[in-house]
C-alpha positions as CSV (number, residue, x, y, z in Angstrom):
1,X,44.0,155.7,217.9
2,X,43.5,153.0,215.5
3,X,42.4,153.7,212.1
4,X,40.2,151.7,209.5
5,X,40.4,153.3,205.9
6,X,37.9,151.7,203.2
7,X,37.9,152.4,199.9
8,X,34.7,151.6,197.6
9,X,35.3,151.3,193.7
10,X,31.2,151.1,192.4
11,X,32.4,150.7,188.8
12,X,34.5,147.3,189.7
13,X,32.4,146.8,192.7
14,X,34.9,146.1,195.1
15,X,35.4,146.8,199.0
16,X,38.8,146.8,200.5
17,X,38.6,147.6,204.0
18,X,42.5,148.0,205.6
19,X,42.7,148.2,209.8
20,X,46.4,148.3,208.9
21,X,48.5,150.3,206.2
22,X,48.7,148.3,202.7
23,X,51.7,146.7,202.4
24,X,54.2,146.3,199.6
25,X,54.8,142.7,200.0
26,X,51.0,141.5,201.1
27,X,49.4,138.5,199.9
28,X,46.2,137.9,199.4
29,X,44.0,134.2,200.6
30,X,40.3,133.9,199.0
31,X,38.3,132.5,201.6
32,X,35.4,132.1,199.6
33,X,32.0,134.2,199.0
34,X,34.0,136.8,197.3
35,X,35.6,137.7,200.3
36,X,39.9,138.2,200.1
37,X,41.9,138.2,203.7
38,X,44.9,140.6,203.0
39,X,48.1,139.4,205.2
40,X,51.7,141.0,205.4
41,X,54.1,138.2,203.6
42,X,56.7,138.6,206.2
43,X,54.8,137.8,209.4
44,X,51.2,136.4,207.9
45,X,49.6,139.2,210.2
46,X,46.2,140.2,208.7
47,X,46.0,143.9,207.2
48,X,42.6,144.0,205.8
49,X,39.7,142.3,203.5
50,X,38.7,142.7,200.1
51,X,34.7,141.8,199.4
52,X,34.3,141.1,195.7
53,X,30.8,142.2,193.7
54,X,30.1,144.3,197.1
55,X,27.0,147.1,196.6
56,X,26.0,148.9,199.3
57,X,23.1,146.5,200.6
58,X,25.2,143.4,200.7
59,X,24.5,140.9,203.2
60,X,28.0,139.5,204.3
61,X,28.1,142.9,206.0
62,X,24.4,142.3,207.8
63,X,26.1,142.6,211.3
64,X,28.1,146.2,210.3
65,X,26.3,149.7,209.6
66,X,28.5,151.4,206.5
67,X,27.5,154.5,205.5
68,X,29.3,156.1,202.3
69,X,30.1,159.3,201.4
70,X,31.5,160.6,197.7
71,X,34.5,163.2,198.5
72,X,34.0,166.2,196.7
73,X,36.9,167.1,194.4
């Protein structure tokens, strides 16, 4: 089963969104709106996106329903 983890930091207002497990050598390629592609430096294989300024009614997400949760610690 594939797994998507995202991870929201309000204060810095950033979305990272991996569909692969962060890697220790991974680059990172602005492709412009605020939005980073995340690739593995050996084999240039995407691993995720970063969306910069994100908030939770952003429009370069108008095609995706997120719905956020804060964990409970």
């Amino acid at each position: 089963m594939a797994q998507v983890k995202i991870y929201y930091e309000p204060e810095m207002e950033l979305l990272t969104v991996f569909w692969q497990a962060p890697r220790t050598n991974q680059i990172c390629t602005e492709l412009g709106n605020g939005i980073i592609l995340i690739k593995d430096a050996d084999n240039g294989e995407p691993i995720g996106i970063e969306l910069l300024s994100y908030h939770p009614s952003d429009n370069r997400f108008d095609s995706v329903s997120i719905e956020m949760g804060q964990l409970v610690g």
